[in-house]
Structures are given as C-alpha cells and as structure tokens.
C-alpha positions as CSV (number, residue, x, y, z in Angstrom):
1,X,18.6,20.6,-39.5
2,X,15.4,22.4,-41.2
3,X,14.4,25.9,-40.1
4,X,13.2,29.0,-41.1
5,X,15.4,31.8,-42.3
6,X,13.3,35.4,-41.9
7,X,14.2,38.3,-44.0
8,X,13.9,40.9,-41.1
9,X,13.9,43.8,-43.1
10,X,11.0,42.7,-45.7
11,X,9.4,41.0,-42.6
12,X,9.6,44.4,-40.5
13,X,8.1,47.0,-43.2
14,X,5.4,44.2,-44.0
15,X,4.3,43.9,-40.3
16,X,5.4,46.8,-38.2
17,X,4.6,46.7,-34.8
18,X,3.9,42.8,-35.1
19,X,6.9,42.1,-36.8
20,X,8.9,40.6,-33.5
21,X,5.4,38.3,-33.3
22,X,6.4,36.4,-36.5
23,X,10.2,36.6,-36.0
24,X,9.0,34.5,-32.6
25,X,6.9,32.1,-34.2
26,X,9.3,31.1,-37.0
27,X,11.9,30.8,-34.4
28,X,10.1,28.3,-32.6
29,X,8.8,26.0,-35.3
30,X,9.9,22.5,-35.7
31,X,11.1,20.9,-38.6
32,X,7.7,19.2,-39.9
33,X,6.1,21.7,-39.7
34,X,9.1,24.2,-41.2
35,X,9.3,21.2,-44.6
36,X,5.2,21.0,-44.9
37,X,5.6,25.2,-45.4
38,X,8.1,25.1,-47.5
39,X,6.0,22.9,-50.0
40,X,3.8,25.4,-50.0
41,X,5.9,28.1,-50.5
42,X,7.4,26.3,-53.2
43,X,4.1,25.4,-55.0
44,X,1.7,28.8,-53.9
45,X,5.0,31.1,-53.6
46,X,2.9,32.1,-50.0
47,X,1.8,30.4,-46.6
48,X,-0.1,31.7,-43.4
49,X,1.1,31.4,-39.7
50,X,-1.5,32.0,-37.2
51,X,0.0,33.3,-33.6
52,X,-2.4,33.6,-30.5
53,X,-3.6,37.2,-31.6
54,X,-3.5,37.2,-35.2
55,X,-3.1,35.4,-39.2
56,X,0.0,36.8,-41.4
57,X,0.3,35.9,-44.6
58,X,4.4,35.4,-45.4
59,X,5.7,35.4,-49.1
60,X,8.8,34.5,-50.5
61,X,10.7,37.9,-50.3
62,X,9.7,37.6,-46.1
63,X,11.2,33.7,-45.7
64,X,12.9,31.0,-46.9
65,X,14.0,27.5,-45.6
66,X,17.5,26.8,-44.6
67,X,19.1,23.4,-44.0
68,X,22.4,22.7,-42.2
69,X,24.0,20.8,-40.1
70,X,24.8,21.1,-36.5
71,X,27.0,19.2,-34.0
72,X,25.0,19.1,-30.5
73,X,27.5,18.6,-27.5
74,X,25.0,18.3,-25.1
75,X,21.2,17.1,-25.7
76,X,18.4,18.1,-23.0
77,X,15.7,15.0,-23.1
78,X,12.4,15.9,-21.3
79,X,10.7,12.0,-20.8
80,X,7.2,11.4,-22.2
81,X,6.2,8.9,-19.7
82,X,7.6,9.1,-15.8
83,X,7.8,5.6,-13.9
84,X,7.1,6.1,-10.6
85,X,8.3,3.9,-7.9
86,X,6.5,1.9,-5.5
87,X,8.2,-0.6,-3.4
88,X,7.2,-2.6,-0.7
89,X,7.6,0.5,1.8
90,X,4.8,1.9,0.3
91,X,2.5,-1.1,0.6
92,X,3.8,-1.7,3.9
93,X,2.7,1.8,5.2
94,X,-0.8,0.9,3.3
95,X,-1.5,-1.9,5.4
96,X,-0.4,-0.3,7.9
97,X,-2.6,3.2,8.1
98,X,-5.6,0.9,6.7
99,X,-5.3,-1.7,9.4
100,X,-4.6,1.0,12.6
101,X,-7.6,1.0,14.9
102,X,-8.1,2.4,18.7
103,X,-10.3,1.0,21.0
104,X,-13.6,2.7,21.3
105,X,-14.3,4.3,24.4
106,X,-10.1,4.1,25.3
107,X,-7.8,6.0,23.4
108,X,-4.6,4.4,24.9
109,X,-5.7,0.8,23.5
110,X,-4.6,0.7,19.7
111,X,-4.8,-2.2,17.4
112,X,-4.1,-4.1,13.7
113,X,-6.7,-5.0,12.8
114,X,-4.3,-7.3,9.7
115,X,-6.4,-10.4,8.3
116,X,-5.4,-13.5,9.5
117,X,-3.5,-14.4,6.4
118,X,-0.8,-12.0,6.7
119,X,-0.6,-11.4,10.2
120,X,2.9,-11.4,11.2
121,X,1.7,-13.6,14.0
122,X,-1.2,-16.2,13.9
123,X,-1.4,-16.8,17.4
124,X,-0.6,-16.1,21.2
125,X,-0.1,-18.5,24.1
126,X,-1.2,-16.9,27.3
127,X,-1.2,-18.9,31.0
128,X,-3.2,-16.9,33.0
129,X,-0.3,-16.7,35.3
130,X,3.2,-18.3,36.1
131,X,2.0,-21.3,37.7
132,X,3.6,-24.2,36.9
133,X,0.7,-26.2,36.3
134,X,0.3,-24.4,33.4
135,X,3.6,-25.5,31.6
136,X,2.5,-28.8,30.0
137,X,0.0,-27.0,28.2
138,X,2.2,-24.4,26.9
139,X,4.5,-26.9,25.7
140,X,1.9,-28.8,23.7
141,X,0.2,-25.8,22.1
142,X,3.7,-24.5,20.9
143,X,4.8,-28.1,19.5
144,X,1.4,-28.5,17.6
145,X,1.3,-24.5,16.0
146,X,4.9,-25.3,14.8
147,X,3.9,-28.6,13.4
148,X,1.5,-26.8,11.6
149,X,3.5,-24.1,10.4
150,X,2.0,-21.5,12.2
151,X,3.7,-18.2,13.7
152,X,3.0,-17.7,17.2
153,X,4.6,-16.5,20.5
154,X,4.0,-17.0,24.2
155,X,4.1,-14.6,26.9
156,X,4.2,-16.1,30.4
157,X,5.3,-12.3,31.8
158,X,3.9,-11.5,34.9
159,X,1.6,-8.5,33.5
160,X,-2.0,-8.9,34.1
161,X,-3.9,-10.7,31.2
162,X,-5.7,-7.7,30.0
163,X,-2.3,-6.1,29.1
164,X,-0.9,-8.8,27.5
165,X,-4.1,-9.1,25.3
166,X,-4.0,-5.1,24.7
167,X,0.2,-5.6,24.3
168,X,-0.9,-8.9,21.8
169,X,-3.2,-7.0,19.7
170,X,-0.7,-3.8,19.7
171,X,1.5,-5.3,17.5
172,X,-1.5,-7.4,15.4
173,X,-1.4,-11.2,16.7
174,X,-4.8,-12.2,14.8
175,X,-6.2,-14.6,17.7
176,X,-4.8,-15.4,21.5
177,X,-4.8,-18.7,23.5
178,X,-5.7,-18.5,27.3
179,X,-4.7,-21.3,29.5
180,X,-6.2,-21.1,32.5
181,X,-7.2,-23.0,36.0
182,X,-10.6,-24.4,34.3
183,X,-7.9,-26.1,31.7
184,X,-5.7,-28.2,34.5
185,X,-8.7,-29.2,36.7
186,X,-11.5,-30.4,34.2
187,X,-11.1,-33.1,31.5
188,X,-11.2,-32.7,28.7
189,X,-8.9,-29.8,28.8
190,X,-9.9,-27.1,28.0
191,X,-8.8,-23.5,26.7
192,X,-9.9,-19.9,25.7
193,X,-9.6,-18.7,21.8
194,X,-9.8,-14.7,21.8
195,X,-10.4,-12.9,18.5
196,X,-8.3,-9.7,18.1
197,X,-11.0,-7.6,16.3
198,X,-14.5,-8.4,18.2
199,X,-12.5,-9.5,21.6
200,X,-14.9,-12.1,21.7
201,X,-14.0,-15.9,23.4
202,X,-15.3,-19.2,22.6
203,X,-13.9,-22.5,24.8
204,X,-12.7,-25.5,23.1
205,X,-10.7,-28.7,23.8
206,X,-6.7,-27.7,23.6
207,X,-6.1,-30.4,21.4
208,X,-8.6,-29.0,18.9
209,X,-7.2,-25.1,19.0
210,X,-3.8,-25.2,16.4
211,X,-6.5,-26.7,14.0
212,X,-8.8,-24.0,14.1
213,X,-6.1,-21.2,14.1
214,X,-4.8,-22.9,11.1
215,X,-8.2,-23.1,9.6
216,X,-8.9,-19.7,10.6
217,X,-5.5,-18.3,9.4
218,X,-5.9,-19.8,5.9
219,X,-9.3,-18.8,5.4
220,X,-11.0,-21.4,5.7
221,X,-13.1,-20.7,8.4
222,X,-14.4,-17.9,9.8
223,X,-14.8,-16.3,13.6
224,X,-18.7,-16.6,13.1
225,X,-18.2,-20.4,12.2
226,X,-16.2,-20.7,15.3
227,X,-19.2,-18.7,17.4
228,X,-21.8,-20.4,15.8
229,X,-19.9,-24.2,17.0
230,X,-18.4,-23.7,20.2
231,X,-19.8,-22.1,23.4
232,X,-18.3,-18.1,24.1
233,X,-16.7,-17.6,27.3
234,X,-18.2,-15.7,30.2
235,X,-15.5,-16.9,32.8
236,X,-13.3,-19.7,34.1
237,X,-15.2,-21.7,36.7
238,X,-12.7,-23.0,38.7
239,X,-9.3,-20.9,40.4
240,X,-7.2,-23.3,41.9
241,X,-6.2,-27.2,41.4
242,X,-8.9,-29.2,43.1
C-alpha cells in the first residue's frame, strides 16, 4: 500500500489552526493520487493540496510517502452498478393496474379491460337460461373453440345474464357468446357476440362465431370490422320454441 506519512510537528507549526485540515486530507487520499504527489515532491521538492476552504503548500520536511504491506481480513465492496430485479410479478401487477376499469355511472361493476391476445380467456358461452334446448348449442361452440385452440368457459348458472356478463368481464373474458331462444327457433342459427370493453352485440350464424373469436383474439380483425359486417343486436325476437 501507498500513503502519505505527515510530519505532525513540522505540519502543526507550519499551519496552526488548520493543521488537523491537512492531517484529514492526507489521510484520506488514495494511492494515485498519493504516487502522482510524490513525483512531484521528488522532482519540485513541494506540492499543493486544495481542501474545501483553502490551498497549502506542503514541503518535504511536512510529508513523505510510505509504502508497506498489509494483510486485510475482511474487505468492504460498495457495487458500482445495482441490478434490480423485475420478475414477472412486477409485469403482472402492470397489466393488471393498467387494464382495471369500473363501469361508468356504477361503481360496483369493475372490469379488464386485457387485449384479446393475452386474455386469460378468449371467450364465454352463455345460454340465456337452463333450458335444455339450449344444450346442442353449447356443445358445438365448446368443441369448435377447442378445435381452435381457444380458451373459453361456459356458465349455464342460474344467475341472471347481466351478472354473468358483469361476473365474465370481472375477471377479463375478452368477448361472450349468448345462446338464446331466437338461436333454437330460427334457421340459420343464430347467436349473440358481446365485446367486453364497448358492451356492444352483433348477431351472427353459430357456426361462424369460433372463427371470428379466433380472428379477433389473434388480431386479425378488429370489433369495428365485426360492427361494420354484421348487424348489432337490439333484442331476441322470439322467447319460446315455436
């Protein structure tokens, strides 16, 4: 090791009052700058230190440079750069507080508003009720979504279809399929499409609706290209087999 070695004495009647100053700084100095000084003192016999307050001039009576050896048993390392980390918690709650949404004009209704892409579910199947009737359906929309790979889940529970679109949308199902009465009596069949976000409807054959939640899922289509093609839905026409 390289550091400075004061003479106190010479240093003290030099300085006075300011001598504990310079005893500071040359404690403190590392061992660059310690060898770069000692060049000069060497060469100039004098070099300057300048503090926060003041310049003092040190000779070679006040200083010199010692060098030695010393075992360290235990070394203190501050880190120049910190990694922080980041997970997928943390993106996970950042999807979450960007994609959390409440209803306007109803506080109690909350939504995820997730992209269609990474919803966790692309789809709902809804009969409007328990009816039987409503079964074949069901069973066809379900086998065609998992044919197509798509994520979906069907409540048939007894709660009113406004809750189970507000329950639905809760937990951020993208889009929600409605069978109702108008799908059993009229050919071709038909059935509801809801978008979470506008709460909007269009009515298109059942056969056709996997495809355009696939479509829509991927990206490659849009809810205004769906509006813009099929009819929106005011209401079923029908509200019992004819």
């Amino acid at each position: 090791m390289v550091q400075f070695e004061p003479n106190k004495g010479a240093i003290g009647m030099a300085f006075k009052k300011d001598a504990k100053l310079v005893l500071d700084f040359l404690a403190v100095c590392d061992e660059c700058y310690v060898t770069d000084q000692e060049k000069l003192l060497t060469d100039s016999g004098e070099f300057k230190i300048e503090t926060e307050s003041k310049t003092f001039k040190l000779t070679k009576d006040m200083v010199s440079v010692k060098r030695f050896q010393k075992t360290l048993h235990v070394e203190e390392i501050v880190p120049n750069v910190i990694e922080p980390s980041f997970g997928i918690g943390r993106i996970m709650y950042c999807i979450f507080e960007h994609s959390f949404h409440i209803r306007k004009g109803d506080e109690q209704r909350t939504y995820f508003s997730f992209p269609a892409p990474v919803a966790p579910y692309k789809c709902s199947i809804l009969p409007l009720s328990q009816n039987p009737e409503f079964t074949p359906f069901i069973s066809q929309l379900s086998e065609m979504m998992t044919k197509f790979g798509l994520t979906h889940k069907v409540d048939d529970s007894s709660g009113s279809i406004g809750r189970r679109y507000a329950r639905s949308d809760e937990i951020g199902v993208a889009f929600g399929i409605t069978i109702d009465f108008d799908t059993v009596n009229k050919t071709p069949h038909t059935a509801t499409l809801r978008d979470r976000d506008s709460m909007r409807q269009i009515r298109a054959e059942v056969s056709e609706l996997p495809g355009m939640v696939r479509d829509l899922a991927h990206g490659t289509l849009t809810w205004a290209e769906v509006e813009s093609k099929y009819p929106l839905f005011e209401g079923q026409e029908t509200s019992k087999k004819e």
